[in-house]
MARBA-3410 file (N, C-alpha, C, O; in Angstrom, 1 decimal):
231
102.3,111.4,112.0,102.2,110.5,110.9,101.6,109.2,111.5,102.1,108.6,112.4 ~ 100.2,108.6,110.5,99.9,107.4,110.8,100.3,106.3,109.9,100.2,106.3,108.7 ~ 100.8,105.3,110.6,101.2,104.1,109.7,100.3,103.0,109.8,99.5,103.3,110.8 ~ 99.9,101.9,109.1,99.2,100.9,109.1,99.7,99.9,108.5,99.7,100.0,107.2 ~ 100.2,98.8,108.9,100.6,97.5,108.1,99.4,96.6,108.3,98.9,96.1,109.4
99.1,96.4,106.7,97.9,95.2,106.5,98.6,93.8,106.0,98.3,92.8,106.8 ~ 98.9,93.6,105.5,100.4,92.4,105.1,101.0,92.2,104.4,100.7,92.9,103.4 ~ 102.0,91.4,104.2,102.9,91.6,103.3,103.9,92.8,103.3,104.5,93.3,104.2 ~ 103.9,93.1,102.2,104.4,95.0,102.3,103.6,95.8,102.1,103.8,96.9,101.6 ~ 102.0,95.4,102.4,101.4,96.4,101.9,101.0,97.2,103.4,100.7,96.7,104.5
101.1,98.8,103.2,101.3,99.8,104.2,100.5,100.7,103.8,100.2,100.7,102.6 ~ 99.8,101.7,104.5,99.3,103.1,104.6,99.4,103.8,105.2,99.1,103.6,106.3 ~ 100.1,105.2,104.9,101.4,106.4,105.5,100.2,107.5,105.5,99.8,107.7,104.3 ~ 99.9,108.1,106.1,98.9,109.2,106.4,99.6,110.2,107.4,100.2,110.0,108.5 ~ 99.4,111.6,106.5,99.6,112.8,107.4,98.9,113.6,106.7,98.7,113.5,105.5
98.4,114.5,107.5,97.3,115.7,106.6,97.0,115.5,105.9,97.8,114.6,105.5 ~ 96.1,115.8,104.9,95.2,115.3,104.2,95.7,114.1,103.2,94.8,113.6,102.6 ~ 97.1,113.7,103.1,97.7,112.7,102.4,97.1,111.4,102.5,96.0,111.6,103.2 ~ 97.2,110.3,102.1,96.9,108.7,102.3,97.8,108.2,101.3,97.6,108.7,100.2 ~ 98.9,107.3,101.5,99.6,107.1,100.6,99.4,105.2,100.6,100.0,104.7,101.5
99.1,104.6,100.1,99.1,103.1,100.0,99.9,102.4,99.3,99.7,102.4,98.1 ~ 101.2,101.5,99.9,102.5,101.0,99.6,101.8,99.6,98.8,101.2,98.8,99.5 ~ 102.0,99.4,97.5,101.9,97.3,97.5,100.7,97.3,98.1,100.7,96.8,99.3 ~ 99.9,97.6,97.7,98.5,96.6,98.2,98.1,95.7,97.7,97.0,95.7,97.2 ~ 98.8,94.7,97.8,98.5,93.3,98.0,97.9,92.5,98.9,98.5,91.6,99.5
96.6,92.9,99.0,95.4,92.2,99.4,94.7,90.8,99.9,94.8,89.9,100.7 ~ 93.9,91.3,98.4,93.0,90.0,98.0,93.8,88.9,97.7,94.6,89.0,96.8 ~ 93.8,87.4,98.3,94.7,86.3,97.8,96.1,86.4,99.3,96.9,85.6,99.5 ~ 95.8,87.3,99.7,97.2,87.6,100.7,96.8,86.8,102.1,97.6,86.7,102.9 ~ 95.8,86.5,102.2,94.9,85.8,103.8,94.5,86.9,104.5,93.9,86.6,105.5
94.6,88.3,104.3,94.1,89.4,105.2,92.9,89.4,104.7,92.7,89.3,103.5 ~ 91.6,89.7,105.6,90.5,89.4,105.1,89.6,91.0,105.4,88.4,91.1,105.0 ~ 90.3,92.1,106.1,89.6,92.9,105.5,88.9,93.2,104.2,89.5,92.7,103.3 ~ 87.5,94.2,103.8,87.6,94.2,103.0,88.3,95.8,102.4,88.6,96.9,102.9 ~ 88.4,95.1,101.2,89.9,96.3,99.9,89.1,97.5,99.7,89.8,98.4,99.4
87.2,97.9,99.8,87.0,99.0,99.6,86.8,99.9,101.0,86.6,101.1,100.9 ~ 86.8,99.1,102.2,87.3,100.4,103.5,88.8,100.6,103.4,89.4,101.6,103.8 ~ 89.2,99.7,103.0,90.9,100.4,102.9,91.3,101.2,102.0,92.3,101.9,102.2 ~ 90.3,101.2,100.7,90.7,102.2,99.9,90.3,103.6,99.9,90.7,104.6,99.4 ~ 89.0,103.4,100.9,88.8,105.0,101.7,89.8,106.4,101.8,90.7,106.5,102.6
89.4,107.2,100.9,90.3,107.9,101.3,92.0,108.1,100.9,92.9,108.9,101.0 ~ 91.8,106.6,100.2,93.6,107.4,99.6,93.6,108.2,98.7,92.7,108.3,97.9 ~ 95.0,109.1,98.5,95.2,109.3,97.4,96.1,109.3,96.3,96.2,109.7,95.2 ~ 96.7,108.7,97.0,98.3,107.9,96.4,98.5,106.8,96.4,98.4,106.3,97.6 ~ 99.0,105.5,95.1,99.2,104.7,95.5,100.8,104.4,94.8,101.1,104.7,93.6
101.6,104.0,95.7,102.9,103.8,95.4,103.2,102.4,95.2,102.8,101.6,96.1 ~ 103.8,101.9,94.1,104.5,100.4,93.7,105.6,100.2,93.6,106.1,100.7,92.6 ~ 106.5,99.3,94.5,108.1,99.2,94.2,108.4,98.2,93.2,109.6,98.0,92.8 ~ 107.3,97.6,92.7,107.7,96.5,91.4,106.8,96.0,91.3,106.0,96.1,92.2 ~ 106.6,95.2,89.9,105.9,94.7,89.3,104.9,93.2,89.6,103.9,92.7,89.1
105.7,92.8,90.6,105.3,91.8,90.7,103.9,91.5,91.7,103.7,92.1,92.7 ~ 103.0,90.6,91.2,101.8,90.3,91.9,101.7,90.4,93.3,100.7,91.0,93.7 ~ 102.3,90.0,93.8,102.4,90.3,95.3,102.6,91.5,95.8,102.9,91.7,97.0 ~ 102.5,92.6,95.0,102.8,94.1,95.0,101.6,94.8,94.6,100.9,95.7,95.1 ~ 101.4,94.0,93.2,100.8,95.4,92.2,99.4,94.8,93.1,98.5,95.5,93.5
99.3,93.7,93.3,97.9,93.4,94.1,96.8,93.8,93.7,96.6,93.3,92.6 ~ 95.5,94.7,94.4,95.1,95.4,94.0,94.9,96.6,93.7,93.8,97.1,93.9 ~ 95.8,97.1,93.4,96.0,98.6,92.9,94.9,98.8,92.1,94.1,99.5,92.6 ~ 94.4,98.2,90.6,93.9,99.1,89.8,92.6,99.2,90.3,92.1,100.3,90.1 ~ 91.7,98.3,91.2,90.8,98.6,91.9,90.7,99.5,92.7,89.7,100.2,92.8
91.9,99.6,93.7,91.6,100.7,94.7,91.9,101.8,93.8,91.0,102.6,94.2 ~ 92.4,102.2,93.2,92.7,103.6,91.7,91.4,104.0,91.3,91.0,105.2,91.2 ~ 90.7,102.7,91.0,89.3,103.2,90.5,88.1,103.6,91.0,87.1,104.2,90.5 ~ 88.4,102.9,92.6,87.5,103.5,93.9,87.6,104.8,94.2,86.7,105.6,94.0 ~ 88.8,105.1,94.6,89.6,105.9,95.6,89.6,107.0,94.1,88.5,107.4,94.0
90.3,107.4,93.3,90.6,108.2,92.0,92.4,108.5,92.6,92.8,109.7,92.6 ~ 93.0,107.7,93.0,94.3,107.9,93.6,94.9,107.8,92.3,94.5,107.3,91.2 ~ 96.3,108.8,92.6,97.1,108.9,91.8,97.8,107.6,91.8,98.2,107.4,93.0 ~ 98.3,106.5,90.8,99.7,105.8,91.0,101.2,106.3,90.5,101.5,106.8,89.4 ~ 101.8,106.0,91.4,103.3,106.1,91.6,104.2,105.1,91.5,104.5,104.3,92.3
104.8,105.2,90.3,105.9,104.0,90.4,106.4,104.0,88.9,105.9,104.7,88.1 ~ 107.8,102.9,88.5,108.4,103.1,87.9,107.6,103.1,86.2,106.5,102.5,86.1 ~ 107.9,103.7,85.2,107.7,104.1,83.6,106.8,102.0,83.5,105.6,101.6,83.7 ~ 107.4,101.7,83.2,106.9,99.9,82.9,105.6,99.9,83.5,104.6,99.9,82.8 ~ 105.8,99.8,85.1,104.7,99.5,85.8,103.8,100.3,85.6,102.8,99.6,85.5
103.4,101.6,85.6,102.0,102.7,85.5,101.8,102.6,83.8,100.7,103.0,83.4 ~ 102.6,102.3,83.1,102.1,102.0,81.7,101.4,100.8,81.5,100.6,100.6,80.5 ~ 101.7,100.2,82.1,101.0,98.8,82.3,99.4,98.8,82.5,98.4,98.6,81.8 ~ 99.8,99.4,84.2,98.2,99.5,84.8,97.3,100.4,84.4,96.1,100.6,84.7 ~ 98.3,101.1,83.6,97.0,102.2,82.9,96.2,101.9,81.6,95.3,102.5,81.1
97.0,100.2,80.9,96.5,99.8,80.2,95.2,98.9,80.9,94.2,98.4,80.3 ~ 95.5,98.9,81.9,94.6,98.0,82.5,93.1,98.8,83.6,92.2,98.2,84.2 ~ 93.2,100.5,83.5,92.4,100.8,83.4,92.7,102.0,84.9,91.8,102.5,85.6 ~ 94.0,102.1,85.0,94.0,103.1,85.7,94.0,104.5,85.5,94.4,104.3,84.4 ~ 93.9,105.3,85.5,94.0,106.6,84.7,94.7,108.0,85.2,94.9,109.0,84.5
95.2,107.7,86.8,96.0,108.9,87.3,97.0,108.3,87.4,97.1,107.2,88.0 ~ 98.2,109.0,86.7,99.6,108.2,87.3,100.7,108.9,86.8,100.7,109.6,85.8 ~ 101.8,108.7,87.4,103.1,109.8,88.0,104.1,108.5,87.7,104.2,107.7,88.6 ~ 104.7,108.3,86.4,105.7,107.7,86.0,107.3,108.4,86.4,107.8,109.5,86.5 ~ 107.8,107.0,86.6,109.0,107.9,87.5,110.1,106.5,87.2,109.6,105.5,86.7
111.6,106.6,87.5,112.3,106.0,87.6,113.4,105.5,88.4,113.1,105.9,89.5 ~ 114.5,105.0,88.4,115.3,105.1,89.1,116.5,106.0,89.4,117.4,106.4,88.6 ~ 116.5,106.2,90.5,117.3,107.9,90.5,116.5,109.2,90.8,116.9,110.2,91.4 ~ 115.3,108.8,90.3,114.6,110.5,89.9,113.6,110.6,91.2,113.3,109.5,91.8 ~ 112.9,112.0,91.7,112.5,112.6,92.5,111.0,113.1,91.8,111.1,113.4,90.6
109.9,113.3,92.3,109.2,113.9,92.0,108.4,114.7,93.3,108.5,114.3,94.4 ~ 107.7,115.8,93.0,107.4,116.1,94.6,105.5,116.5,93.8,105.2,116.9,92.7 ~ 104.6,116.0,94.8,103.2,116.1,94.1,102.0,116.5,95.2,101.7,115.8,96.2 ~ 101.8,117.0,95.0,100.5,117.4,96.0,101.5,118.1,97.7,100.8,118.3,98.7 ~ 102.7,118.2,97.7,103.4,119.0,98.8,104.2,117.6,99.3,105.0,117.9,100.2
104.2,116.2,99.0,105.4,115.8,99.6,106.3,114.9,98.1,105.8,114.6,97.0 ~ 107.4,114.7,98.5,108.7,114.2,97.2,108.9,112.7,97.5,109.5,112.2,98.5 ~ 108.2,112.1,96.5,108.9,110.6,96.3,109.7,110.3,95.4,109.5,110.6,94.2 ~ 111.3,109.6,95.9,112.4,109.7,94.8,111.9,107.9,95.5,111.3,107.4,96.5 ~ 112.8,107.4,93.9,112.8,105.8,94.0,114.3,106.0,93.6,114.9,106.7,92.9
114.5,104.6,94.5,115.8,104.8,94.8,116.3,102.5,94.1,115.4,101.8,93.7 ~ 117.1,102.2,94.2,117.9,100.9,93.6,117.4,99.8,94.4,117.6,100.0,95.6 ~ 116.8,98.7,94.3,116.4,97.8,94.8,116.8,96.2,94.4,116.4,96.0,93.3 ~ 117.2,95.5,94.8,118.1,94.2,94.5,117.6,93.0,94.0,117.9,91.8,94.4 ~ 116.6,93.2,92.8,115.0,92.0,92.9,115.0,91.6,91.5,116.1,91.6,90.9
113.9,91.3,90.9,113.0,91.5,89.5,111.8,92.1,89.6,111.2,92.5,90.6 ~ 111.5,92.2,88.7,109.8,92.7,88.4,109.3,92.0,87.3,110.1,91.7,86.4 ~ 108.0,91.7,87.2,107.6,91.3,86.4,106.3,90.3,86.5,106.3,89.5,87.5 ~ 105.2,90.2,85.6,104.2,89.4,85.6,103.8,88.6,84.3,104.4,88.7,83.2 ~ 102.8,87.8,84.7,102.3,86.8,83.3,101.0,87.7,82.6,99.9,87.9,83.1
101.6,88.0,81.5,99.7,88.7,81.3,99.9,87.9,80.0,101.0,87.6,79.5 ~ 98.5,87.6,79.6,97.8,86.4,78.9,98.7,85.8,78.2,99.0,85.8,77.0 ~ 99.0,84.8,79.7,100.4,83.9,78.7,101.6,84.1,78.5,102.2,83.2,77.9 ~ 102.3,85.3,78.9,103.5,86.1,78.5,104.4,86.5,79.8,103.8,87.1,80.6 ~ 105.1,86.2,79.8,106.1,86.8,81.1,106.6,88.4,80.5,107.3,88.5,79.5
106.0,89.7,81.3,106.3,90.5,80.8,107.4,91.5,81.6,106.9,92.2,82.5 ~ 108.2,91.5,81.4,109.5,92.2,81.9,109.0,93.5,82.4,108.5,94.2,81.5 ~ 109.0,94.3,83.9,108.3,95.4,84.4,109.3,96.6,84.8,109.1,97.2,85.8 ~ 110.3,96.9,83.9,111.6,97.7,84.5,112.1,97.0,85.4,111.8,95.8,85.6 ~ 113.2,98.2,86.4,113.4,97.5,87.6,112.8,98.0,88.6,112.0,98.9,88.7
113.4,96.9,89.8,112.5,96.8,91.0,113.1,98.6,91.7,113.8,99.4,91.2 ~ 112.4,98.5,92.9,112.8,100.0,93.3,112.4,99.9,95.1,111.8,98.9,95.6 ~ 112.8,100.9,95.5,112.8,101.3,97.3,112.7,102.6,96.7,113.2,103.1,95.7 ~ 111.4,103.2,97.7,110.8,104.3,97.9,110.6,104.8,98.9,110.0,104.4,99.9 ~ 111.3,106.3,98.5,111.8,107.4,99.5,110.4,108.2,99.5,110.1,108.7,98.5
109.5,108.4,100.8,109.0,110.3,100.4,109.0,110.9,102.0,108.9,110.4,103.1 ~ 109.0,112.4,101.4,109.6,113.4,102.6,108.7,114.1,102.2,108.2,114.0,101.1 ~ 108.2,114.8,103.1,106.7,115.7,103.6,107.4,116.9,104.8,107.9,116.6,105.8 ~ 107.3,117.9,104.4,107.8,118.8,105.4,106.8,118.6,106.7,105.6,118.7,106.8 ~ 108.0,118.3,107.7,107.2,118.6,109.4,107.3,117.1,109.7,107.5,116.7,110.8
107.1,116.0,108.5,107.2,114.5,108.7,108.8,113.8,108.6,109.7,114.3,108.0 ~ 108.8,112.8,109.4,109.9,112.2,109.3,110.4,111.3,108.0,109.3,111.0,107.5 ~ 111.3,110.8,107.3,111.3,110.5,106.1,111.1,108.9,106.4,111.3,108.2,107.4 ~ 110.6,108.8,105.4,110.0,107.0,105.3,110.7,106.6,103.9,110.8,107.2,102.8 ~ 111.1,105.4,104.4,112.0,104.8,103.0,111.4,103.2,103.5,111.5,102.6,104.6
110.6,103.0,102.2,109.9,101.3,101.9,111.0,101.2,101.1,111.2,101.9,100.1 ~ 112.1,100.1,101.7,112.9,98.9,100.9,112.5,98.3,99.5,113.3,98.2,98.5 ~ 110.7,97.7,99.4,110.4,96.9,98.6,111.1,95.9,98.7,112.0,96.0,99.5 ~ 110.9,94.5,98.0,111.8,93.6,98.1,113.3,93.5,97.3,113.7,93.4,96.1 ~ 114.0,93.4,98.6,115.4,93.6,97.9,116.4,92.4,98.9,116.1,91.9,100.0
117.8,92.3,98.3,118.9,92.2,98.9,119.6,93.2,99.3,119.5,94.3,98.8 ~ 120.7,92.6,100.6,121.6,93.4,101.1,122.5,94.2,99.8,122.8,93.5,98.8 ~ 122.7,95.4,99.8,123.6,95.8,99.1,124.1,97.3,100.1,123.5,98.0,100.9 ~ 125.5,97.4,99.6,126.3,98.2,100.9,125.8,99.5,100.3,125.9,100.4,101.2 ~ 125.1,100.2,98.9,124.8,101.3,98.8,123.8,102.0,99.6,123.7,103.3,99.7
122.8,101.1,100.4,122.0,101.5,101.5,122.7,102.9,102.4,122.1,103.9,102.8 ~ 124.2,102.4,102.5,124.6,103.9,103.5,124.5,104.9,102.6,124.0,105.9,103.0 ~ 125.0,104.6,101.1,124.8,106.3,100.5,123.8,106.7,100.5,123.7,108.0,100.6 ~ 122.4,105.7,100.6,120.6,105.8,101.1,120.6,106.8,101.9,119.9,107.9,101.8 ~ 121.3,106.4,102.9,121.3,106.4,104.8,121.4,108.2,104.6,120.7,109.1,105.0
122.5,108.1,103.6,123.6,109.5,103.9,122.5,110.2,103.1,121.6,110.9,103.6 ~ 122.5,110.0,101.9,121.9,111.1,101.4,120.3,111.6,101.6,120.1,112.8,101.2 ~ 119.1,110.9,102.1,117.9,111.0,102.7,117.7,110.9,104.3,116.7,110.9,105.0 ~ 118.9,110.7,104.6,118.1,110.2,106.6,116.9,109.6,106.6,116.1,110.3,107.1 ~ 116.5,108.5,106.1,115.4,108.2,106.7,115.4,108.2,108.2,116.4,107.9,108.9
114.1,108.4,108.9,114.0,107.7,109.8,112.8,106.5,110.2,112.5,106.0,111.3 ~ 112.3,106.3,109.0,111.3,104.6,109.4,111.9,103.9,108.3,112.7,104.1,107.4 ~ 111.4,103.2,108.8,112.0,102.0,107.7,111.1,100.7,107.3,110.7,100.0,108.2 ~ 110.9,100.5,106.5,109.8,99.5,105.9,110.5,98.1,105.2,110.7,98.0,104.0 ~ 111.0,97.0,106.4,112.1,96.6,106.1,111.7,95.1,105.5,111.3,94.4,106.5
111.6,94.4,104.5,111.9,93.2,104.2,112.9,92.4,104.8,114.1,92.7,105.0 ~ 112.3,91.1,105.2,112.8,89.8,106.2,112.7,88.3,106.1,113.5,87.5,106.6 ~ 111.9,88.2,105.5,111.3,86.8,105.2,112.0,85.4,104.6,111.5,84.3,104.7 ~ 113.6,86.1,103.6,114.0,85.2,103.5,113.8,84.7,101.8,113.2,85.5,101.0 ~ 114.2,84.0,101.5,114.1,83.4,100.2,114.0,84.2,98.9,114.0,83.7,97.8
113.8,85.3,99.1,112.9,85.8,98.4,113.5,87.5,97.8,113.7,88.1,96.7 ~ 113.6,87.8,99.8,114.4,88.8,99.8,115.5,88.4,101.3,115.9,87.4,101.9 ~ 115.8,89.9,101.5,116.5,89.8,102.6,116.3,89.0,103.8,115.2,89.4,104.3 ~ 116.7,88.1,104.5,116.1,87.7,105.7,117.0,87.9,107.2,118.2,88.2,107.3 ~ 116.2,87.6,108.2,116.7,88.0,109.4,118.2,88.5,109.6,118.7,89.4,110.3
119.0,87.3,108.7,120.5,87.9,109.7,120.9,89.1,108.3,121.7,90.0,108.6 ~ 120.5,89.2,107.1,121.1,90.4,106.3,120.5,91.8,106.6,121.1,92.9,106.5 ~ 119.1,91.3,107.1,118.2,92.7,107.7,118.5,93.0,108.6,118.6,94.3,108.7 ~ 118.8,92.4,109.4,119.4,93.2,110.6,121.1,93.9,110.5,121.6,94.9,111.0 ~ 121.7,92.9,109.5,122.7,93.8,109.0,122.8,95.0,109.0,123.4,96.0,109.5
121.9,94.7,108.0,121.4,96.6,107.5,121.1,97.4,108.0,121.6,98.6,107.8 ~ 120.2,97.0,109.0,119.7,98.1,110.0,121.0,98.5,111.2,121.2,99.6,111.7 ~ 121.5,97.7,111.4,122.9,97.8,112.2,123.6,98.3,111.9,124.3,98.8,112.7 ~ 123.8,98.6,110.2,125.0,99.1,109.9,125.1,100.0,108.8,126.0,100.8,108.5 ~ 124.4,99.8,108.5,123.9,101.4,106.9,123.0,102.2,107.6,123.1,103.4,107.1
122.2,102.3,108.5,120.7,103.2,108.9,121.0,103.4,109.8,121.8,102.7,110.5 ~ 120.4,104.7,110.0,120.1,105.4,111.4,118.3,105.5,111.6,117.8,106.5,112.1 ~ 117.5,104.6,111.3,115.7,104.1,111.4,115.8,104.2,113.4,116.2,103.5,114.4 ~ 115.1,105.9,113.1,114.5,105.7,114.5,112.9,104.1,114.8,112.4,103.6,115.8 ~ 112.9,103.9,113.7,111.6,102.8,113.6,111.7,102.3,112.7,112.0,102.8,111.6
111.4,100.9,112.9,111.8,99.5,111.6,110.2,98.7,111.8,109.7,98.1,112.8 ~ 110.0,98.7,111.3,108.7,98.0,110.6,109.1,96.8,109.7,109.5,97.1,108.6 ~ 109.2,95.5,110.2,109.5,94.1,109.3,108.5,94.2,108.7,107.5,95.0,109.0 ~ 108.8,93.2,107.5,107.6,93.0,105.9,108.0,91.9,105.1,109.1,91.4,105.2 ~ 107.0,91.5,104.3,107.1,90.9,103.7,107.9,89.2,104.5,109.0,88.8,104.4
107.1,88.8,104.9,107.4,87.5,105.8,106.0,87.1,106.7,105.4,88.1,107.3 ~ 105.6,85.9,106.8,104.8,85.4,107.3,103.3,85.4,106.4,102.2,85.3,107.0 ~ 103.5,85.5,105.1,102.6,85.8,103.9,102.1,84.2,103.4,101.0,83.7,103.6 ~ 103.2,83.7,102.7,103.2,82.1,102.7,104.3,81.0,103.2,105.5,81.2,103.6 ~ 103.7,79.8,103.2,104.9,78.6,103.8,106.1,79.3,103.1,106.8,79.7,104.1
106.7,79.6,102.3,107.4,79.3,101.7,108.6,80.6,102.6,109.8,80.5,102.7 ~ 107.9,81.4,103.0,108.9,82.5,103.7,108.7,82.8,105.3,107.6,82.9,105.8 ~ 109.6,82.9,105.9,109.8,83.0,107.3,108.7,83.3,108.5,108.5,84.5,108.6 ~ 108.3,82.7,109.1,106.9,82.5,109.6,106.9,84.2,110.8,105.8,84.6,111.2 ~ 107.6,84.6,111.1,108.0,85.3,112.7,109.2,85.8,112.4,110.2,85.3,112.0
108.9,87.3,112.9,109.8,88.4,113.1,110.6,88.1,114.3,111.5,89.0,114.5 ~ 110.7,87.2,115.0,111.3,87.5,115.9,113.1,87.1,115.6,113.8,88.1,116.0 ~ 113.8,86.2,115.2,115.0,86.2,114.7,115.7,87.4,113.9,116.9,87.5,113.6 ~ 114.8,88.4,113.5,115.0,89.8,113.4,114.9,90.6,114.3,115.5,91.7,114.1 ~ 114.3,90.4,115.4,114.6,91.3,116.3,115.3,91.0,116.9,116.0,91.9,117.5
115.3,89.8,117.2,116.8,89.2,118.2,118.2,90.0,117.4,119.2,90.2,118.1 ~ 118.1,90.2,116.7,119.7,90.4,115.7,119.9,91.9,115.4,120.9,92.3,114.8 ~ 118.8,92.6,115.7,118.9,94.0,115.5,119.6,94.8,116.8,119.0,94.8,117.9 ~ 120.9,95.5,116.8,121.6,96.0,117.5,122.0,97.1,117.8,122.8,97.5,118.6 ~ 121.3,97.8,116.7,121.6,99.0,116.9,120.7,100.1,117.9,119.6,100.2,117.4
120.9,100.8,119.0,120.2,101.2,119.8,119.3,102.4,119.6,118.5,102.8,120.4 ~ 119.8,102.8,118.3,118.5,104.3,118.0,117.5,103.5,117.2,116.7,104.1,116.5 ~ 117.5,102.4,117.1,116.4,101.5,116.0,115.0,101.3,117.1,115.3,100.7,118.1 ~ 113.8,101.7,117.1,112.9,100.6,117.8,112.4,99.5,116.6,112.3,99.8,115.4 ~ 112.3,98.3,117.4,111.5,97.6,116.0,109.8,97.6,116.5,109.5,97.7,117.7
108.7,97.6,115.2,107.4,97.7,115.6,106.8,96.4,115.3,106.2,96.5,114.2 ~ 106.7,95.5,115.8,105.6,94.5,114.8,104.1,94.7,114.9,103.3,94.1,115.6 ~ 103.6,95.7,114.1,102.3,95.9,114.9,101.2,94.8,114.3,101.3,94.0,113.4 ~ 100.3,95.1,115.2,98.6,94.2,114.4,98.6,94.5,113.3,98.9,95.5,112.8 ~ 98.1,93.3,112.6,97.4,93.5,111.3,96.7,94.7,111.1,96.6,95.1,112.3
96.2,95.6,110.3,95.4,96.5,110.3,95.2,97.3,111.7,94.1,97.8,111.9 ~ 96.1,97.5,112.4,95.7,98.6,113.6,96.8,99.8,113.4,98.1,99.6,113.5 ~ 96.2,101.0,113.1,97.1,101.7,112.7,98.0,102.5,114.3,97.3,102.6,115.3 ~ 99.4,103.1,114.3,100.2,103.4,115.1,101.2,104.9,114.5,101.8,105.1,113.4 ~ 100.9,105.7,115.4,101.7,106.8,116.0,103.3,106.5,115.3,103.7,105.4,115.5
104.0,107.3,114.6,105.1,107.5,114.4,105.3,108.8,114.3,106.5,109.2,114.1
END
């Protein structure tokens, strides 16, 4: 399995012929690749909530790429008003399995939602997304959330073993609840921090997250911007 963090939470999970793209939130994000070699190639794109810093540019890379989107009933009814056209409506609780691997979205501790012309529009709820690929290890993206102790029923009932962890603080979780977490609900052979060092306003450096992570089957990864890494 290849992983790729471009910023923020936005991620690219590749195994066999898969490409799955988490929150591609892009353009406006300071990452200055450009959004049509990243959209190379996918064919999934997954959203844990509604909010701009997520939905990013999804309907563009949808309309490059012809990727399916993934994510809660609100959100793919939205963007399909907005011009997406493949998409796998799903909610909280529920499992879907598509093209040979299963993304269930699972409770996430946030809001969702955006301004469209003038309107604050309510986007369901926020969500953490599970998917399992036979032969691959399970990947659970957090999305932006708070600490909440149901993480172990997470833990218990999917084993993840990566972890796509929010840290930044203000917003969502930050260093000392994240590392909580990882200490104490997960067994994440690999933790990937997110969502922090985006703007002033949230925690500049992973490192007070890794100082605080203590559990010893955890590695933490900070990798490069766009250099993709072996998991």
């Amino acid at each position: 399995m290849r992983i790729t963090w471009y910023v923020h939470s936005a991620f690219k999970l590749e195994f066999g012929k898969t490409s799955i793209l988490f929150d591609p939130f892009l353009t406006g994000s300071g990452y200055t690749k450009d959004v049509s070699e990243i959209a190379k190639g996918v064919t999934h794109i997954c959203l844990t909530h509604g909010h701009s810093d997520h939905v990013g540019d999804t309907v563009e890379i949808a309309k490059k790429s012809g990727a399916t989107l993934i994510s809660n009933f609100e959100v793919v009814s939205w963007l399909n008003g907005q011009g997406v056209e493949k998409y796998e409506p799903m909610n909280t609780g529920g499992s879907i399995t598509v093209d040979g691997f299963t993304v269930t979205l699972v409770q996430a501790f946030h809001s969702s939602g955006d301004v469209v012309n003038g309107v604050f529009a309510q986007l369901g709820h926020p969500n953490g997304i599970i998917i399992e690929a036979p032969g691959e290890p399970t990947v659970y993206h957090l999305g932006d959330t708070a600490l909440f102790s149901d993480m172990k029923l997470i833990n218990d009932l999917y084993k993840p073993r990566i972890g796509f962890v929010p840290i930044g603080d203000r917003f969502t979780m930050g260093a000392r609840t994240a590392a909580y977490a990882v200490n104490n609900f997960f067994d994440f052979e690999t933790v990937v921090p997110c969502h922090y060092a985006t703007f002033g306003l949230l925690d500049q450096s992973a490192d007070a997250f890794r100082q605080q992570v203590k559990n010893p089957k955890t590695k933490i990864v900070v990798p490069e911007k766009g250099k993709p890494f072996e998991a």
